[in-house]
N, C-alpha and C positions, 0 to 999 in steps of 0.2 A: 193772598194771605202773607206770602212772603214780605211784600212790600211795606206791606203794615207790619209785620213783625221788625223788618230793619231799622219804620220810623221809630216805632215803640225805643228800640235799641236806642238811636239815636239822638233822642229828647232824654232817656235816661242817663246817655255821657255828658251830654251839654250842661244839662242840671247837676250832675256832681261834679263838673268842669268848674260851671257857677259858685256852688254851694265850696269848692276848694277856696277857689280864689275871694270867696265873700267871708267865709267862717275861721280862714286861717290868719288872716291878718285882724278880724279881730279876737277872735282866740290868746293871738299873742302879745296883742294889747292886753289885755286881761291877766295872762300869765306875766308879762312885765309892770304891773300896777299894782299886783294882789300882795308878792313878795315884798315889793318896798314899804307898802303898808304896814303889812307886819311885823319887821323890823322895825320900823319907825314908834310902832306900840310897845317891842320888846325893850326899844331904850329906855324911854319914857316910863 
């Protein structure tokens, strides 16, 4: 049981390891596209 509870643990850090380094960069893409956009319609 135990072993299998570690793996469990273990697949659960890796995938939000994953999911950090996959979703934040482009997260930040998006936060750096969304504002230039909008301004660019506020000028206009």
């Amino acid at each position: 049981m135990e072993e299998k509870l570690i793996g469990i643990f273990y697949w659960l850090v890796l995938i939000r390891i994953l999911r950090l380094l996959l979703v934040k960069p482009l997260l930040d893409l998006l936060w750096k596209q969304t504002p230039q956009e909008y301004r660019l319609e506020e000028r206009n």
